[in-house]
C-alpha positions in Angstrom: 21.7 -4.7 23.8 23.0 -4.1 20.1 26.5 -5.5 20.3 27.3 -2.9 17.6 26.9 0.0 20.0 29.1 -1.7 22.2 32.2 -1.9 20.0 31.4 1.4 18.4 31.9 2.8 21.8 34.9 0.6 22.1 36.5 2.3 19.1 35.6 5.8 20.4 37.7 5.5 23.2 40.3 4.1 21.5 40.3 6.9 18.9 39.6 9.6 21.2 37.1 11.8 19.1 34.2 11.2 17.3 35.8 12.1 14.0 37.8 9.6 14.1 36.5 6.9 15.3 33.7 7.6 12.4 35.9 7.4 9.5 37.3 3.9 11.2 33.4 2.4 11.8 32.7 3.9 8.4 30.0 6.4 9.5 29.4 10.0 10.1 30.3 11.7 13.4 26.5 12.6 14.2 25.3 9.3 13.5 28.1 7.7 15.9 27.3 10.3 18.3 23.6 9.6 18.7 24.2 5.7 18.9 26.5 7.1 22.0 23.5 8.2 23.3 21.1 6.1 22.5 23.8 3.9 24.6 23.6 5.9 27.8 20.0 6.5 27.6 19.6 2.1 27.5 22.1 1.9 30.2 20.5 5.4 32.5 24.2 6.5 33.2 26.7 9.1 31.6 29.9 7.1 29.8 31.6 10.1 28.9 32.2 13.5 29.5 32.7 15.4 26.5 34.2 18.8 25.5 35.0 20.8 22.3 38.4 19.4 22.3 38.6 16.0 24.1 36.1 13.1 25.5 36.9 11.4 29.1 35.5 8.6 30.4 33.3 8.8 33.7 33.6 6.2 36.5 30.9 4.4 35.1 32.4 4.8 31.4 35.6 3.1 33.1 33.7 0.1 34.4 31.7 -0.4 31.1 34.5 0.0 28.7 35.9 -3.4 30.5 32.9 -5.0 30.3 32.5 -4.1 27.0 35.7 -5.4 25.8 34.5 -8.6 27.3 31.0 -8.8 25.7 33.3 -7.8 22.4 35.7 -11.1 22.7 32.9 -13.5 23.7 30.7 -12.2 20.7 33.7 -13.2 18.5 34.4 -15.9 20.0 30.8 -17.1 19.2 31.1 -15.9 15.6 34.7 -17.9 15.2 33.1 -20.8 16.7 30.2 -20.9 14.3 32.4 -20.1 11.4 34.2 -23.6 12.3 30.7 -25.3 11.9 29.9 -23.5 8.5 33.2 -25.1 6.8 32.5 -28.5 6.5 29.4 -28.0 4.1 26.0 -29.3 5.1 25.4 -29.6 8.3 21.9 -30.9 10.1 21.4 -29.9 14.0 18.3 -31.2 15.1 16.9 -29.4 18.5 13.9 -30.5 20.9 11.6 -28.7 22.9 8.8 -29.2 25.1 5.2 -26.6 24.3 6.5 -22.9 24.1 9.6 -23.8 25.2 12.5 -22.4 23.7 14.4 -20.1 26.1 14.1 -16.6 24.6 17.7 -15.9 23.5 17.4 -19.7 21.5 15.5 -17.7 18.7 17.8 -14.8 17.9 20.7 -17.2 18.1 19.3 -19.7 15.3 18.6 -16.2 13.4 22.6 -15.6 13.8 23.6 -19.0 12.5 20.8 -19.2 9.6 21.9 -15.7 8.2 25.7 -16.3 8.4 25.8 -19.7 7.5 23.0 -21.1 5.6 24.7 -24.2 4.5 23.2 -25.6 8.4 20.2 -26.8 8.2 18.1 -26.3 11.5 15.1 -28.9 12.5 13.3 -28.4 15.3 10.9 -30.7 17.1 8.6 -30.7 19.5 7.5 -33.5 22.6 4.7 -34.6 20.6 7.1 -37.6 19.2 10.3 -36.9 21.3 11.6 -37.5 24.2 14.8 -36.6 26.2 16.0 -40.8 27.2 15.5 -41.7 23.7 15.5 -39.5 21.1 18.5 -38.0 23.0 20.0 -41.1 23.8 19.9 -42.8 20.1 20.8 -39.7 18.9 17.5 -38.9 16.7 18.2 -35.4 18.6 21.3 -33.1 19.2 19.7 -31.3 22.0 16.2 -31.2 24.2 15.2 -28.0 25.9 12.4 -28.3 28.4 11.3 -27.3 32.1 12.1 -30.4 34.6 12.2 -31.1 38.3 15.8 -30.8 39.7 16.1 -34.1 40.4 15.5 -35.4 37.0 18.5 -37.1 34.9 19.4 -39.4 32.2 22.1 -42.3 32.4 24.1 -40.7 29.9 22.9 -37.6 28.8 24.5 -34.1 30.5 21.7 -32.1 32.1 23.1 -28.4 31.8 20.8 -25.6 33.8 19.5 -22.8 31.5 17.9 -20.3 33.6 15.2 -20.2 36.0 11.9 -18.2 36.1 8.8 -17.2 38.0 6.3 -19.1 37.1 2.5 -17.2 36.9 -0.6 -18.4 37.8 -3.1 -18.2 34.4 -6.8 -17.2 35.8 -9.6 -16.7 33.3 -11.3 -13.1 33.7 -14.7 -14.8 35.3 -12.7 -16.0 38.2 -13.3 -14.7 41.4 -9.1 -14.1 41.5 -8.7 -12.3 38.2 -9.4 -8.7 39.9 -6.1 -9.5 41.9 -2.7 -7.8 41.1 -1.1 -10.9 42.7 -1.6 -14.2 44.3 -0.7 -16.0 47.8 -0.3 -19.7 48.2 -3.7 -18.8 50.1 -5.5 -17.8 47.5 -4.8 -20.9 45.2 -5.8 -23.1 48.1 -8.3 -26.0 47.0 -8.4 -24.9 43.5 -8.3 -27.2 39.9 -5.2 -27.0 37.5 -4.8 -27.7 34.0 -1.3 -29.1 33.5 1.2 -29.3 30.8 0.3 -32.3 28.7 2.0 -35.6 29.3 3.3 -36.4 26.1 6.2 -38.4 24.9 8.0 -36.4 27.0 6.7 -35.9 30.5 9.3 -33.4 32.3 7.6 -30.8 31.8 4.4 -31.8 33.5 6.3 -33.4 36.2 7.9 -30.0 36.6 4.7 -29.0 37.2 3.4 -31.2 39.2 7.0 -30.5 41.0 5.7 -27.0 41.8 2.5 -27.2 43.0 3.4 -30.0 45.5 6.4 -28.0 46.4 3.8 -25.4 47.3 1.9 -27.4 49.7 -1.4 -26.7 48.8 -4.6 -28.8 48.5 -5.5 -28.9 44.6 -6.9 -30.7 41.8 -6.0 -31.4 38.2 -7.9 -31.7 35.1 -8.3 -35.1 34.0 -9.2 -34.4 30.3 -7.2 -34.2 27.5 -5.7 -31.2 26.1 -2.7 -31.2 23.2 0.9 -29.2 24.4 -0.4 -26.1 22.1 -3.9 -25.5 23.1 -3.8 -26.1 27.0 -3.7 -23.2 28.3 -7.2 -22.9 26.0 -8.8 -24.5 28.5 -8.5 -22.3 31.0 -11.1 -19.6 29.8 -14.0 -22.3 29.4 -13.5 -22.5 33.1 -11.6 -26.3 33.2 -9.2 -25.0 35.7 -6.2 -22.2 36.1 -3.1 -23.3 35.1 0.8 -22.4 35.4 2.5 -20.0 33.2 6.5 -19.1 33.1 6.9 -15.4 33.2 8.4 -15.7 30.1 5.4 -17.1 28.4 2.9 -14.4 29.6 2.9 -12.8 25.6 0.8 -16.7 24.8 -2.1 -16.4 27.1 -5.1 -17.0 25.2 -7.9 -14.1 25.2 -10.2 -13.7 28.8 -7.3 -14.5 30.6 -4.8 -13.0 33.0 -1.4 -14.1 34.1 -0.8 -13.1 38.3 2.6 -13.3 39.6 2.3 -16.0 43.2 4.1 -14.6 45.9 6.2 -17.7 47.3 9.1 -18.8 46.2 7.9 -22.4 45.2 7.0 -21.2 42.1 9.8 -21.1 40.1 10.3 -23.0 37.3 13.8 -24.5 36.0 14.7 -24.6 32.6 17.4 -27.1 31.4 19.5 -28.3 28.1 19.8 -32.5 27.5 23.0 -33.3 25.4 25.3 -36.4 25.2 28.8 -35.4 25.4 29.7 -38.4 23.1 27.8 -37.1 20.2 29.0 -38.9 17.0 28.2 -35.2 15.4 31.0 -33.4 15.6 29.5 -29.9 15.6 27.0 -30.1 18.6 29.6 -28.7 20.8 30.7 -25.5 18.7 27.0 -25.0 18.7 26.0 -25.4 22.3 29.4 -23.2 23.2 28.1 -20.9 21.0 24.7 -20.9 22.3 26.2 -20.1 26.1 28.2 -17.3 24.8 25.1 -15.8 23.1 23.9 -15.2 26.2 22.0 -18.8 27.7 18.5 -18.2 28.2 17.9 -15.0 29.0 
């Protein structure tokens, strides 16, 4: 949601007509009014009542308008915090990931702290020649964002939970399963999987692993080799099915579909890796800024 609509309809309220809150966003009245309702239409309910003479808020307005002004403070909040990085000149944050990794709301975040404040210069790299204990722990890395098992930790390093997703079951379209609309633990009895990769860094495919034996079914895994980016490739030449966050269905390669499993053992956990004790003094502002952009999702 456009945090701009938000405070516009934070200002209407305040002002108490269109009119005026317009001149004080510095926009015309129509314009304000349809991002009002292009508001209501994203949220399906009716903020405010509205008459020739006067607006009032409906019960639903009410409850939004504090929400609002909450989603208002933490937004600035975020923007002061970043400002604090961007005044000390050059500035280097080096980020981690494992494959396709990168929780979603990661992206538009960076996007926020590249525009505002070029001066930071943003490196990102994958598992390929990183890993959480080390590159982490010697401090090659500010942060590491993969999936892992629960269990997994780091003398050390702070383990901080993201978010958590289904995760999908990739089928090519030749596969006896691929007409389904979803999938029981049944129906993925005794079949082969392609896992993530065991690179440098190997949380990932132990979260994997995690999951199917979780599960409790009778499987097997591809033995050959397969780099992070091109795994799930070798699903439609038939080398196995494989598991897919919800989040990643938008990568699966062509002749494949993605099937949601019913059971709840597949689920997939995604956490940040940071040291608390990081000589760079700037880590924090942006991991606080990071959580008040929204986390994950």
């Amino acid at each position: 949601m456009d945090i701009g609509r938000i405070e516009e309809f934070a200002v209407l309220v305040q002002q108490g007509s269109f009119r005026l809150a317009a001149e004080e966003l510095g926009i015309s009245p129509a314009l304000l009014s349809n991002h009002i309702n292009l508001l209501e239409k994203r949220l399906g309910t009716k903020l405010l009542e509205r008459s020739a003479h006067s607006l009032r808020l409906t019960e639903e307005g009410k409850r939004f308008l504090t929400e609002a002004k909450e989603l208002s403070q933490e937004y600035r909040q975020m923007i002061d915090s970043i400002g604090s990085i961007s005044e000390s000149g050059s500035i280097s944050i080096k980020i981690g990931f494992s494959g396709f990794t990168i929780p979603s709301r990661l992206g538009p975040y960076l996007d926020t702290v590249n525009l505002q404040y070029p001066n930071i210069r943003l490196e990102l790299f994958d598992d390929r020649n990183h890993d959480v204990a080390h590159s982490v722990g010697d401090g090659e890395l500010d942060v590491f964002f993969t999936y892992a098992p629960d269990a997994l930790a780091f003398p050390g390093i702070e383990k901080e939970f993201v978010y958590s997703t289904k995760v999908l079951a990739l089928v090519p379209l030749h596969h006896h399963l691929a007409h389904k609309s979803s999938l029981s633990l049944a129906d993925l009895e005794g079949e082969r999987f392609v896992l993530y990769p065991a690179g440098r860094e190997k949380a990932y495919h132990e979260a994997e692993k995690e999951i199917l034996k979780r599960s409790g079914i009778s499987h097997s895994v591809y033995e050959g080799h397969a780099c992070p980016s091109a795994h799930f490739i070798m699903v439609p030449v038939g080398k196995g099915l494989a598991l897919c966050p919800r989040m990643m269905r938008g990568m699966i390669p062509p002749n494949t579909v993605a099937l949601p499993v019913i059971d709840p053992s597949f689920e997939a956990s995604m956490y940040m890796f940071y040291k608390k004790d990081n000589p760079n003094p700037y880590v924090t502002e942006f991991l606080e800024g990071f959580r008040a952009h929204g986390g994950g999702y």
